[in-house]
N, C-alpha and C positions, 0 to 999 in steps of 0.2 A: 099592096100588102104591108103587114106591121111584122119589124122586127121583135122577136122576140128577147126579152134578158136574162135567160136563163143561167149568165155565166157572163156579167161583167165587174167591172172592176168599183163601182158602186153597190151591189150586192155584199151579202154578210159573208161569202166567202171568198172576195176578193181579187175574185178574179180566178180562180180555181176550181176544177169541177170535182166537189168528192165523188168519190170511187167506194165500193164498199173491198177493197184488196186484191187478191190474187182471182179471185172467181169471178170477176167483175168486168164489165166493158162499157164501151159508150158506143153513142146511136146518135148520127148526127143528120136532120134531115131540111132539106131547103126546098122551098117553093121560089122557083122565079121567073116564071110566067104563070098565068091560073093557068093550074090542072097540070103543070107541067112540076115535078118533085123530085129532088135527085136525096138519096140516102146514101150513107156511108155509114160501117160500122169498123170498131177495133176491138180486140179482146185483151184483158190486160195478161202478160204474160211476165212472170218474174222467172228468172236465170239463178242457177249454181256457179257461184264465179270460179276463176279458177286462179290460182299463182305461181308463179316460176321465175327461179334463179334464170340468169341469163348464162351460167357455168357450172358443172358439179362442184367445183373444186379450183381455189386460189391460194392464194400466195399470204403471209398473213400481212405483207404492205398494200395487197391488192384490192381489189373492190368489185365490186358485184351487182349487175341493172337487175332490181327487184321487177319482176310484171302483173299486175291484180286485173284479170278481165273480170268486167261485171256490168255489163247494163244496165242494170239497177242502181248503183252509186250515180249514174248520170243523170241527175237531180234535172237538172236545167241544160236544155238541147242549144243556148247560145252561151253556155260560161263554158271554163275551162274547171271541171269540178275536182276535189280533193276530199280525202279521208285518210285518216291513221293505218298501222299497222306497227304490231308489236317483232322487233329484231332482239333477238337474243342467243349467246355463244355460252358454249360451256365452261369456258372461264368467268365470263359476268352473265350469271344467268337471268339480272334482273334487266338487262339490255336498256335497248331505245327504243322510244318510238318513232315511227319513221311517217312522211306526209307525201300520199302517194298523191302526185297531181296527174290529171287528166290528160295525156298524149296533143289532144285536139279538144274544139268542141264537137260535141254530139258521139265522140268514139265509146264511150264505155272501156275503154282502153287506160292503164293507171301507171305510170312509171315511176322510179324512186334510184336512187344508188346509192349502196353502204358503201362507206369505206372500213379496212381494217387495221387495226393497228397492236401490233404487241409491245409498246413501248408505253403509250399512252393511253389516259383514261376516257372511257367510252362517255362520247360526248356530241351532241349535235345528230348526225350523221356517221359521225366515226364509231365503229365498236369493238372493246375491245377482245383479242383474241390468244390463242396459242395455239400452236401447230400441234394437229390432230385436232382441235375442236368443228363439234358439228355447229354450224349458223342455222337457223329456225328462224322461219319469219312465220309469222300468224296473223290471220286475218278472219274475222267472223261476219258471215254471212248471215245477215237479219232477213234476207227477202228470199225467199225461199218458193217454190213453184210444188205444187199439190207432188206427191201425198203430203208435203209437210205441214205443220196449220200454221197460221200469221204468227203465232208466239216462239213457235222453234228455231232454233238458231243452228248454225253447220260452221265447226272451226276448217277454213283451208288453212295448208301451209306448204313450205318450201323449206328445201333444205340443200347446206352444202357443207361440203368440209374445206379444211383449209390446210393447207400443202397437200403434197401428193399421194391421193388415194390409190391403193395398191391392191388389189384383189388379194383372196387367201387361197395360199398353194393347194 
């Protein structure tokens, strides 16, 4: 039997099989012996990620494990993959951006840590704060699963205060 090239790395796409998006799958079928054919199929399925503080509430010297689940950002099943997210406090509302790297490979899993600082200017990873501000992390979700269409985007976010949150009597 002859291999087929439907997907190699001489081909005009490199090695990559397009997909037409969220409603789309692949169909993969082998002959290896005559008459004998084994099939497999996948269906693509994209995810709503999700983000969380690793605390409601800190300290303004303290700091905070940002978490982004999302499937989707896991671009490549042997790297360790990353993307942005936007941090911002009610004192610097214009924040930082922050580089959420991948736990592992192949996890879909995003980690990051702010730090805070009331002293100094929001910089790097550090942001700045004052007690009673709320921290906002924001992340936008571009891959979106039906009903949404391939151009809608979905803002996740996270949120914490900083020093001691106190319920109202």
């Amino acid at each position: 039997p002859t291999q087929g090239n439907a997907c190699t790395s001489s081909d005009s796409t490199g090695g990559e099989l397009k997909t037409a998006g969220q409603t789309d799958g692949v169909s993969v079928s082998f002959e290896y012996t005559d008459s004998v054919v084994i099939v497999e199929s996948a269906s693509i399925a994209f995810n709503i990620s999700e983000a969380s503080f690793d605390t409601s509430s800190t300290s303004a010297g303290g700091s905070a494990v940002l978490t982004v689940i999302d499937g989707d950002e896991n671009t490549n099943s042997s790297l360790i993959d990353n993307f942005t997210v936007d941090v911002y406090s009610d004192t610097d509302n214009g924040g930082l951006t922050l580089t959420m790297n991948e736990t592992d490979e192949d996890t879909g899993v995003f980690e990051a840590t702010v730090f805070f600082t009331a002293d100094g200017a929001t910089s790097g990873s550090s942001l700045r704060v004052s007690e009673g501000d709320t921290v906002t992390a924001e992340y936008t979700d571009k891959t979106l699963p039906e009903p949404y269409a391939d151009s809608d985007t979905l803002t996740v976010a996270s949120t914490l205060t900083i020093g001691t949150a106190f319920p109202p009597l």
